[in-house]
N, C-alpha and C positions, 0 to 999 in steps of 0.2 A: 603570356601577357594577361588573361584571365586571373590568374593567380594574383599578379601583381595588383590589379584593381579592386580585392575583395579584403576591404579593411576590416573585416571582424574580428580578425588574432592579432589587430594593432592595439596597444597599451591604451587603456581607460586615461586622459588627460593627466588628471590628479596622479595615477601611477609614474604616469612618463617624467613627470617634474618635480617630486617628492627628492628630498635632500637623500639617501643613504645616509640612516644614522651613523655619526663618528665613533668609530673602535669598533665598526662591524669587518670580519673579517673576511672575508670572499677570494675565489680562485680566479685568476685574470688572466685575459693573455694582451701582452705590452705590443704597439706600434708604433714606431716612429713613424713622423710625418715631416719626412727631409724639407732644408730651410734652404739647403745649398750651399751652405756655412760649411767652414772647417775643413776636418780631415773627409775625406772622398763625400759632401755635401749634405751627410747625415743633422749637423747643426742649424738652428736656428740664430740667424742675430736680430736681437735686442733691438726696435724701433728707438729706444727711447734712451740706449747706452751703448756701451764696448758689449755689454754682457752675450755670452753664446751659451744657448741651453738644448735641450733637446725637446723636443714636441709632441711628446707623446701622446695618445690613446690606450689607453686598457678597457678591454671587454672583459663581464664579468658572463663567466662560463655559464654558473650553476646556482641555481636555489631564487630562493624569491626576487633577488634583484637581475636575475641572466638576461644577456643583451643589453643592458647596461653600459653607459660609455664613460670612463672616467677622463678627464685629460687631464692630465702634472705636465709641467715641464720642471724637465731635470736640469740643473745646473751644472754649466761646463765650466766658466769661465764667468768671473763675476765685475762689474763695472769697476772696482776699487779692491785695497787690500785692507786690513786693518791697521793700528799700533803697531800691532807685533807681524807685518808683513802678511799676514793670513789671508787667503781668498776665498773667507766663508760660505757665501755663495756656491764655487766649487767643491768645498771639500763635505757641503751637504749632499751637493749631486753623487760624488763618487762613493759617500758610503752608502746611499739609497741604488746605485747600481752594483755595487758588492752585495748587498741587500738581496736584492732579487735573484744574481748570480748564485746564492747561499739559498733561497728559497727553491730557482729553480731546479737545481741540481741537488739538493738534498745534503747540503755541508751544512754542518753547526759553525755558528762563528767562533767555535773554541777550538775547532780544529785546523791545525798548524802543519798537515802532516802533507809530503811530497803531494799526493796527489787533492788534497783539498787546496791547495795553493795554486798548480796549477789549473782547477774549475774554476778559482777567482779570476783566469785571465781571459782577456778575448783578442781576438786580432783584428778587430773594426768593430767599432760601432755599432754597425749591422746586426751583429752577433746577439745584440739584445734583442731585434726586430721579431719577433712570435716566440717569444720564452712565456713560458706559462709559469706561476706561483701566486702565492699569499700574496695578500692587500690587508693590509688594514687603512679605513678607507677614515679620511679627515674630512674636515668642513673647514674652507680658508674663506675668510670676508675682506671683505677692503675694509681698511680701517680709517682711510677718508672718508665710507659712506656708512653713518649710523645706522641707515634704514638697507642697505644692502645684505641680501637673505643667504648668500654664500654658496658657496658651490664644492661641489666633491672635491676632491684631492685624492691622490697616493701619501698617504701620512709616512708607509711603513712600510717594509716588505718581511714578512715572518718566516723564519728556518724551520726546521725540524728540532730546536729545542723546545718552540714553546707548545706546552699541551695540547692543543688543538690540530697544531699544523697538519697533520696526519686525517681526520677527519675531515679536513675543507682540502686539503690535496689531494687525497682520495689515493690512486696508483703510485704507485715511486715514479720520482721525476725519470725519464728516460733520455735528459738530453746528456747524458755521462757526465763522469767524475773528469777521469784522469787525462783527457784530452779534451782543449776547447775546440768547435766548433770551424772548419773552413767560411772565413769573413764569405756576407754575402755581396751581390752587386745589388747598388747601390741604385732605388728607385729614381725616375727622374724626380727633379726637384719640383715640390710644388710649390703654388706659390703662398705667401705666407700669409698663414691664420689672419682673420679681423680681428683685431682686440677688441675683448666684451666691454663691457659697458664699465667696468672695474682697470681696464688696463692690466698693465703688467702686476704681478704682486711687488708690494711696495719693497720687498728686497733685490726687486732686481732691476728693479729702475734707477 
């Protein structure tokens, strides 16, 4: 308890609320924050639509922003389709979790080959729950509020094609190739986030 009371190794103000500059890349490890939604209650639903996404947290491991807390939500399932039937909303989620899949484990997105195909797959949700990789970290604003100063984001998640990944991943990813992961059980559900002050992002409302 001692320990807990002794704020001197707690972040100087200005560090704790500082944006992480956009297109800085950092090692993260992802958490969902079950909504209760979906398949075995990993999803979140949309206050304000159909839309189902996921809720995630990413902690940034290492280097000047570590302990760091990013939160994205991923899109699962988006309130409408487009002209051409599209559920862009979704199909930004699923390639930002192919993304990560490809960072964690160490696939290039150019490889096609039995066993990088099966590392693209998982067998719940879950399975993304403590996967460690690349960030490249965004800045999202509301675009109803001019004077709103923006908040981190998961812009991106980087492979082992692009130059760097290998220095901000540091060891080879260990969660294997050729076989995914046994799904995990599913925390109980909490209950869901307050929307900040910006609400949902405007694409998912």
């Amino acid at each position: 308890m001692a320990d807990n009371m002794d704020f001197n190794g707690a972040e100087a103000q200005d560090a704790a609320f500082d944006l992480i500059p956009a297109n800085t890349l950092v090692k993260v490890t992802l958490t969902i924050r079950p909504g209760g939604a979906g398949p075995e209650g990993w999803l979140t639903q949309s206050r304000t639509s159909s839309a189902l996404y996921l809720n995630t947290a990413a902690v940034v491991l290492e280097g000047p922003h570590a302990r760091r807390r990013i939160y994205t939500r991923i899109g699962f399932k988006g309130k409408s389709v487009n002209e051409r039937g599209e559920d862009t909303y979704a199909n930004r989620g699923r390639a930002l979790i192919r993304g990560i899949l490809e960072s964690a484990r160490g696939i290039k997105a150019s490889d096609q080959s039995e066993a990088a195909r099966a590392a693209r797959m998982i067998r719940s949700l879950g399975d993304l729950n403590g996967l460690d990789f690349v960030a490249r970290v965004g800045v999202e604003k509301d675009r109803n509020n001019p004077d709103d100063a923006g908040r981190n984001v998961i812009k991106a998640a980087i492979g082992p094609e692009h130059a760097q990944y290998s220095a901000v991943m540091g060891a080879a990813p260990s969660a294997g190739m050729a076989v995914p992961p046994a799904p995990q059980t599913p925390p109980a559900p909490s209950a869901p986030a307050a929307p900040s002050a910006s609400g949902a992002p405007f694409w998912a409302r």
